[in-house]
ZARO-121191 format. One record per residue (C-alpha): x negated, z, y. Coordinates in steps of 0.02 Angstrom, whole numbers, plus 50000, padded with zeros to 5 digits. Layout:
% residues N
XZY/...
***
This chain:
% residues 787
430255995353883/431675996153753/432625981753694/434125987253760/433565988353944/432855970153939/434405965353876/435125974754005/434075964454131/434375948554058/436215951354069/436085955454251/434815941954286/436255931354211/437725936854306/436735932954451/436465915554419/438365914654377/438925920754548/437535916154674/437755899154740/436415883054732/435985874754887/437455861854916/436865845554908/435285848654807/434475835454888/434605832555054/433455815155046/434055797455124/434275782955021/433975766255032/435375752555048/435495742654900/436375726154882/436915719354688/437725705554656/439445706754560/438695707454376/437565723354450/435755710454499/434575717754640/434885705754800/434005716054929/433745731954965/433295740755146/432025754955126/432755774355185/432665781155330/430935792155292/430025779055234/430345780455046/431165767254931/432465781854849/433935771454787/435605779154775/435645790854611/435955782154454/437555789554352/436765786254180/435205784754114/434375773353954/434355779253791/432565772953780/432105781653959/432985799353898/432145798853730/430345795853789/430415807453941/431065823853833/429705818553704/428465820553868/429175833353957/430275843953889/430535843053682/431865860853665/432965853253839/434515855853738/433895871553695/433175883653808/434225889853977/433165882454096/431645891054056/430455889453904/429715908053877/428425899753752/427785887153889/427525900054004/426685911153912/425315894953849/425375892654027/424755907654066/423465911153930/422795891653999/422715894854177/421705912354141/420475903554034/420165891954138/420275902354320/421305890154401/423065883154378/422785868754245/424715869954165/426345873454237/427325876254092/428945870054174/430355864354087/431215847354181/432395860554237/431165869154339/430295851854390/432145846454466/431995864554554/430195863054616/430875845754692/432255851654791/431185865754869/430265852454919/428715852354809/427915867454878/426085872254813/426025880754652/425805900154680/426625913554565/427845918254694/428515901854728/428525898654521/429745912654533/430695904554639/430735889554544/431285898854375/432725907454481/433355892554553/432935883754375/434235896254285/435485893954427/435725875154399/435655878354212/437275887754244/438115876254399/437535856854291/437655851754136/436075846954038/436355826554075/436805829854255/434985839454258/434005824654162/434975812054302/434415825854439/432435823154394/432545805854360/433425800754525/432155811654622/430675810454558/428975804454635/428395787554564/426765785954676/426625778954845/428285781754954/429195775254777/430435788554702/431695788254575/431845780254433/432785765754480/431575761654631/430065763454514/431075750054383/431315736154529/429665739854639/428315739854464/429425728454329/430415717354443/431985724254326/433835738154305/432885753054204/434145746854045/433025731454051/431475740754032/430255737353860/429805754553780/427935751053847/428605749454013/430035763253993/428365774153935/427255770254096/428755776954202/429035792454096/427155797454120/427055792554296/427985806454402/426655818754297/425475814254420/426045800754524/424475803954656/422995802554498/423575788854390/424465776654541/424835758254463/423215746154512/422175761554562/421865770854377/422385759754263/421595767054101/422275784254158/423945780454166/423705768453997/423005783953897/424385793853938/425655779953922/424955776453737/424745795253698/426795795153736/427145778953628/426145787353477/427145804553488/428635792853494/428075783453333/427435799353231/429425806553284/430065788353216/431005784353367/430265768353367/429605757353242/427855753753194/428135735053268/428775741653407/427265754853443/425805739553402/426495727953514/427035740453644/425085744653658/424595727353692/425905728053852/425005727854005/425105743354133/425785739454304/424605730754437/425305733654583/427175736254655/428105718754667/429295715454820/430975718754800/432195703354785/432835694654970/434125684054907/435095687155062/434175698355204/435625694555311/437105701955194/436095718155167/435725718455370/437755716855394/438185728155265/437235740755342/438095738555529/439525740255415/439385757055389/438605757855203/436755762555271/436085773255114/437445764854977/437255754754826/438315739754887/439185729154731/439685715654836/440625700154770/439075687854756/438925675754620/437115680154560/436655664654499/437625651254623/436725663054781/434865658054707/435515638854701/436435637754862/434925647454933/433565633354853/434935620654913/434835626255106/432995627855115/432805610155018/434025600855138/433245610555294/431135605455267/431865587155309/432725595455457/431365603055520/430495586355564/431845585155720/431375603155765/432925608455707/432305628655619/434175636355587/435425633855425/436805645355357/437975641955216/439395651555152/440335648755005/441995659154987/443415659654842/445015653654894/446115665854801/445385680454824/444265677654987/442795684454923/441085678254974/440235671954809/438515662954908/437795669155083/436355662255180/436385670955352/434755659255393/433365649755331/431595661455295/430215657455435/429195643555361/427865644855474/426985657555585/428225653555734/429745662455728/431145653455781/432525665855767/432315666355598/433085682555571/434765683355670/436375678755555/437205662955609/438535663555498/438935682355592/438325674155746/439725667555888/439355647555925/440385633655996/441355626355846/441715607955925/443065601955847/443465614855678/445035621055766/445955602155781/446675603455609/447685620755662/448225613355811/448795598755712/449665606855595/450525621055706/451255606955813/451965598755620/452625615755610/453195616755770/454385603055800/453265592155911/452325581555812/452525568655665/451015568355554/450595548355607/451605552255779/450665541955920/449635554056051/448925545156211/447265542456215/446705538256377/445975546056517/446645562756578/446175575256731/446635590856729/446435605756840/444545599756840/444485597456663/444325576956627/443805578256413/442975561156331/442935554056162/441305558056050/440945537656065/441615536356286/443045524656240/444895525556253/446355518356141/447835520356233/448725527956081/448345535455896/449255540155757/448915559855746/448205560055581/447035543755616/446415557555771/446125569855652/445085559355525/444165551255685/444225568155766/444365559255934/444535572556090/445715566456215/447245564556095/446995582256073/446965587456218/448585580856248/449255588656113/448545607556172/449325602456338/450955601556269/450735612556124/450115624856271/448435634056237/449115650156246/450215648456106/448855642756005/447695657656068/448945668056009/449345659455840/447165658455803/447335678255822/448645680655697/447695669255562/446385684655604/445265674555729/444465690255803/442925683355885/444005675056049/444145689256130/444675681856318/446165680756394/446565663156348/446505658156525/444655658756501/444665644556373/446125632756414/446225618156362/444515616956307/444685627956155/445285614056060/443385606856096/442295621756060/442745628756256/442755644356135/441435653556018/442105656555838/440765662555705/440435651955530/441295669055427/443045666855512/443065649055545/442755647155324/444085660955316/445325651755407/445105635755311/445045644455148/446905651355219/447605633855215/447525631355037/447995646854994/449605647455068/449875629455005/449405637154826/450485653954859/451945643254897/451915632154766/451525645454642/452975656854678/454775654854657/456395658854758/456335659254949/454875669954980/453425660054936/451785665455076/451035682455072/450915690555254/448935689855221/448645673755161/447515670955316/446425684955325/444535689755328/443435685855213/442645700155098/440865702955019/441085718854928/441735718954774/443315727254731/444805723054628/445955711554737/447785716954733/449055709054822/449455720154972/450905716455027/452725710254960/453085688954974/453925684055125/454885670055156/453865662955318/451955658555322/450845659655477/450975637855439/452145630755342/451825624355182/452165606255225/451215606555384/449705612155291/450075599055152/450045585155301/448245592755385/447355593555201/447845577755166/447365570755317/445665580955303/445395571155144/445325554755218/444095560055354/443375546655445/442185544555612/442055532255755/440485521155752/439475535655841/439545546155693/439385531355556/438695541055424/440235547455358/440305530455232/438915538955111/440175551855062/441585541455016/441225538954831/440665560754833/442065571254764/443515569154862/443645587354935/444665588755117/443405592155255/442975594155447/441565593055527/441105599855721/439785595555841/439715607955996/439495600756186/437625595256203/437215592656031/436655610455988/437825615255832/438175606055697/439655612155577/440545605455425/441915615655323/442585607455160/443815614155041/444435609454850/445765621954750/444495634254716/443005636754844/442825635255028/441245630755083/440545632955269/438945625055357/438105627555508/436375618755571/435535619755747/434315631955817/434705651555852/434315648056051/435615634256087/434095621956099/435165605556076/434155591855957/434535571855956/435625568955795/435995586455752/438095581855740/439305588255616/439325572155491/437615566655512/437005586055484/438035597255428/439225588255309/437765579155170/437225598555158/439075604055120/439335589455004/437545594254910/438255612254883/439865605454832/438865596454678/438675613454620/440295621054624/441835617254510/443655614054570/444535598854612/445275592554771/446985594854723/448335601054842/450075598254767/451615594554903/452615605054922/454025597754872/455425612754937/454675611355093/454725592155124/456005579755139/456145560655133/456205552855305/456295535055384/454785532655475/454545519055618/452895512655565/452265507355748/452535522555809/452585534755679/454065541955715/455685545655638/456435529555655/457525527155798/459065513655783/458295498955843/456475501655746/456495483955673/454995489155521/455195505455431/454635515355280/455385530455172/454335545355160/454155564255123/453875574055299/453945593955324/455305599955358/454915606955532/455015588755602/456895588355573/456985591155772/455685580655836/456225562955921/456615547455862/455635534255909/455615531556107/454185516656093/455505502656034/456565497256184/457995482256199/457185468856290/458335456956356/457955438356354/458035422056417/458675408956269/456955403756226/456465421156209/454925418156314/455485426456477/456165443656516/457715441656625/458915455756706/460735452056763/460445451856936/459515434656909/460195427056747/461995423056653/462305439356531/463005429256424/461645418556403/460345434556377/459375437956188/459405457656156/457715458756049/456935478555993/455195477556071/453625488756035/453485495156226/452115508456256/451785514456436/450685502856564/449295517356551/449255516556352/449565499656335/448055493256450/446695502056314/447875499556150/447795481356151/445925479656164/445995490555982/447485483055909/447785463055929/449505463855864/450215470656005/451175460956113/451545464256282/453335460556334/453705445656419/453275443256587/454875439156700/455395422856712/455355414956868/456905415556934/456705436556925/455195436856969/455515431857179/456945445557177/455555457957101/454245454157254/453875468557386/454275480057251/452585486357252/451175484357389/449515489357409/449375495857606/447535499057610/446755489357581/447805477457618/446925461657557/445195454857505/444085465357617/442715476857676/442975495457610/441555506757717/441355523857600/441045537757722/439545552057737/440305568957748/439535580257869/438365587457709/437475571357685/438795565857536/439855553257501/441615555657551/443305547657473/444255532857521/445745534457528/446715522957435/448655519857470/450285508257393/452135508357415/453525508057298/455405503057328/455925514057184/455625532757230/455605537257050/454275522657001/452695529156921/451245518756961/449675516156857/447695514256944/446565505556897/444915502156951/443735488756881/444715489356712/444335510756701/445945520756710/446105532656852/447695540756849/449315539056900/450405540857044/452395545457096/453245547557269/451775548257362/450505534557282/448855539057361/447165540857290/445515546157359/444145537457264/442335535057278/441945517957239/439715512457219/439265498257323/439705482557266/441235472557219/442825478457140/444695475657109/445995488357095/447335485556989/449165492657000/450395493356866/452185501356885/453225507356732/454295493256756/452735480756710/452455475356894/450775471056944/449695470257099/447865467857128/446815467557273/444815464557276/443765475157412/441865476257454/441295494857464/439945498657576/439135514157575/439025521657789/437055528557799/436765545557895/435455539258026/433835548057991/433295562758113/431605558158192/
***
């Protein structure tokens, strides 16, 4: 054949691989999902969907790694055009001799091609089709796209391929991280990955491995140094398990949508590994009170990006106890997390005064009849003493005026998703836990407090809050821009969030939760802690200017354990991963958005005209239009200012007009038991007090007598009815049974009660102070027996 007609054929052969196309993707494999933390460290990885651990191509490769694998494979790369005409040929002349196929001759070019057809068995027509499809990519990649193309798919033994696999599942380690000895072992593996598999043919693969460091010492790529003490370097034993730093990120990312990605999410490397050894630490103790489940979450303020995650606790033993599902994605009853956001939305609202009193007493309604954590009753609170106590009932009282479905509402736009009801379906119990939140938005929402605080004392003019600055937390990593424009109106005003951290910070619990006294001398962050209805989650949230941390404790399957409350739980775990973080618990007022108010300092309250004892301080705004103080009252007296009197029984001008702390009958019967320094108002003297008789009567019963309970027609105990007149058809009148509040009364004043057997008094108490009391003897009617 002349010259010019195999240049002719070359030149066709060429065109050719110009215009016909290469199969689009190349590689048509799944990948595995792989998790890094935000400097680029392994967290976790989920293996593909065939079986193999293939993780998503690498975009570069190591200097080291490229070096040693053309001085293996492929020494004229950069030369040839995808074929080597000299390798073939020694191919040949070797496979002839020895009457069987003993040498390839392929360039890495071809090895890429013989990979994407799938790795088919080595006859001369398929080699053809390997060198065709070889000189096609030669013309469609460039040489470095081709080297990435090999080492991203090829076999490493076992169901391990790719280069970046083989690093992590034989060295523990990024490929950049590799030693030339252990660069080397990789190089030579994919040669024959099924012969010389690590911890099956050891001094195979450690011939071949050495045979490559001594070509790369005779070509003085590395040192003689280098070369001696890469020989010594052990081969590979076995492969190690991947990392599981968090099992429960990688497992959400993938529901997320990045099945097959490599994930850079926005973990701390580092803090994960210490908050993780933190949680299981704290939990072994835990354990002991058969309580098996712990999440943590640690989240930056400014940003909202996740930097520790702890879904759950591994199984310790060989019983799983739900070891594997992600609390902190997981809806639970949050007891009381949500009473700082009511408290501050009613601040911001109009209808509260941070130390405003709220009732505490008993309260019925539509069914719903809430209790204090510790069963008692104070008549009235300061708000912010019921948020450091984080008493119920106060709170409930709040919601019912606040009304629950503003506050449904208001949760959604801080981006509470999880409530998804009609809030109908929670009521007034939301503010208790009546509602399932998960441990990712409830540290979101927190984490929103201070930075609104921080946006709005950062910026300048009137728009100071970002639309966003509650939003949903993030775990992967991207570069946070502000998305929106400043506005000049946050979700809670800056004030009212001042006045709830501050509050936060001076956390305190009744005697049923008396741990809280360890943490006093701990870093002063602001904190809230949450114990759901029958003792089966235990949650604590803290926050200083730079971190938000979340905690949850319990057991996946709602199994409710004896001490397993918020403060006695959760909180000394939130406080331990506190130790580790830095930041200060330092919220700035906000001084625009507060102003200096006189404050009634028995009620709370702006101070009204006649508040005899007040105090100047700086209140949000937003309270410009609540009341003044309604619980100081002129009391008019007789001369010695020991009796009450009225006009209709004593001279006027004789009377002493004296301001006088008056809270209602209902709140005043529990206040005074907690606060000694309340005096009730004098009782009427004499004179008044004949002109004030038949102004309230008890007609049944009507005196000291027997009360018989009666059997309904079902075998249970029916109600007595109970029944009193007023003169005044406006009075209210107060109930009260054996010293326990039962309600009150107005127009009609009838009760149906169920007294036990036994002994009682009732107790009546208009809002004018006038008492009755009458003692009965209840005795429970028997259904005769049926022979």
């Amino acid at each position: 054949m002349k010259l010019r007609h195999v240049l002719g054929f070359l030149f066709v052969l060429g065109i050719l691989a110009l215009v016909m196309p290469t199969p689009e993707p190349l590689f048509r494999e799944s990948y595995a999902t792989v998790l890094e933390s935000r400097e680029g460290q392994l967290l976790g990885a989920k293996i593909a969907d065939d079986g193999q651990w293939r993780f998503p191509p690498l975009t570069s490769l190591p200097s080291d790694y490229q070096k040693s694998l053309l001085q293996f494979e492929d020494r004229h790369f950069f030369l040839h055009p995808g074929i080597n005409p000299v390798s073939l040929i020694r191919a040949i002349r070797l496979n002839l001799k020895a009457g069987k196929i003993v040498s390839g001759g392929s360039t890495i070019t071809m090895q890429v091609a013989r990979m994407a057809m799938g790795n088919k068995s080595r006859k001369v027509w398929q080699k053809l089709n390997e060198i065709w499809l070889a000189l096609r990519l030669e013309v469609r990649y460039s040489k470095e796209d081709i080297l990435l193309l090999y080492a991203n798919n090829a076999p490493f033994g076992g169901n391990v391929v790719g280069l970046s696999a083989a690093s992590w599942r034989y060295y523990g380690r990024t490929p950049s991280d590799l030693s030339w000895a252990e660069t080397a072992n990789l190089v030579v593996l994919p040669n024959a990955p099924g012969l010389i598999f690590p911890g099956k043919n050891d001094e195979t693969l450690k011939t071949k491995r050495n045979r490559l460091l001594e070509s790369l010492h005779k070509k003085n790529v590395i040192d003689a140094m280098t070369y001696n003490l890469s020989l010594e370097e052990p081969v590979p034993d076995k492969p190690l398990p991947l990392p599981r730093w968090t099992p429960h990120l990688l497992d959400c990312a993938v529901k997320d949508g990045m099945s097959g990605d490599e994930v850079l999410s926005t973990l701390d490397y580092q803090l994960q590994q210490t908050v993780l050894k933190i949680v299981k630490d704290y939990h072994e103790v835990l354990e002991f009170n058969q309580i098996h489940n712990a999440a943590a979450i640690v989240a930056d303020i400014s940003t909202g990006e996740v930097r520790a995650y702890v879904g759950n606790v591994p199984q310790s033993g060989r019983i799983d106890h739900g070891n594997e599902v992600d609390i902190i994605s997981s809806r639970r009853s949050p007891g009381s997390l949500l009473k700082p956001f009511l408290y501050a939305m009613s601040i911001d609202d109009g209808i509260l005064m941070p130390s405003g009193l709220l009732p505490d007493m008993p309260i019925f309604y539509q069914g719903f009849a809430p209790k204090n954590f510790d069963k008692q009753f104070r008549g009235a609170v300061p708000a912010n003493l019921a948020l450091r106590s984080s008493l119920n009932v106060p709170f409930v009282s709040l919601l019912k005026e606040y009304t629950y479905e503003k506050f449904y509402y208001n949760l959604k736009d801080c981006a509470i998703t999880s409530l998804d009801q009609a809030p109908g379906h929670y009521g007034l119990s939301i503010i208790l836990g009546g509602g399932e939140v998960t441990l990712w938005e409830m540290t979101g929402l927190y984490a929103g407090l201070v930075r609104s605080l921080q946006h709005y004392n950062n910026l300048k003019g009137k728009k100071r809050y970002y639309a966003d600055d509650f939003r949903r937390l993030t775990y992967v990593s991207q570069k946070f821009e502000k998305r929106n424009e400043p506005v000049d109106k946050g979700r809670i005003s800056a004030g009212a969030i001042w006045h709830t951290l501050k509050a936060m910070q001076e956390l305190r619990r009744p005697d049923a939760e008396s741990n809280w006294q360890q943490f006093s001398n701990n870093r002063a962050i602001a904190w809230k802690t949450g114990t759901s209805y029958g003792l089966k989650d235990a949650w604590a949230i803290g926050l200083n200017d730079k971190y938000a941390v979340g905690v949850w404790l319990g057991n996946a399957d709602g199994e409710g354990r004896p001490e397993l409350t918020g403060v006695a739980t959760a909180a000394p775990l939130m406080f331990r991963i506190f130790e580790v973080l830095d930041g200060e618990a330092s919220f700035p007022m906000p001084v625009a958005d507060m102003e200096m108010m006189r404050i009634c300092r028995q009620s709370g309250m702006k101070a009204g005209d006649i508040c005899p004892d007040t105090e100047l301080k700086p209140i949000a705004r937003s309270t410009d239009q609540t009341q003044s103080c309604q619980a100081h009252k002129h009391l008019y007296l007789d001369e010695s200012e020991k009796y009450s009197v009225n006009a209709s029984c004593y001279p006027v001008q004789k009377m002493v007009k004296k301001p006088w702390f008056v809270l209602p009958p209902s709140q005043a019967w529990y206040y005074r038991k907690y606060n000694i320094d309340y005096i009730d108002p004098p009782e009427l003297i004499p004179e008044c007090q004949s002109m004030s008789d038949g102004m309230l009567e008890m007609i049944y019963p009507a005196g000291f007598t027997k009360v018989y309970v009666p059997i309904e027609i079902d075998g249970k105990e029916g109600k007595v009815v109970f029944e009193a007149a007023h003169r005044s058809p406006n009075a209210t009148v107060y109930w009260y049974l054996d010293d326990n509040y039962l309600g009150e009364t107005t127009y009609s004043h009838q009760m149906g009660l169920y007294p036990p057997a036994g002994r009682h008094t009732l107790h009546l108490v208009d809002d004018q102070g006038i008492e009755i009391s009458v003692k009965f003897d209840a005795i429970n009617e028997k259904v005769p027996s049926t022979p």
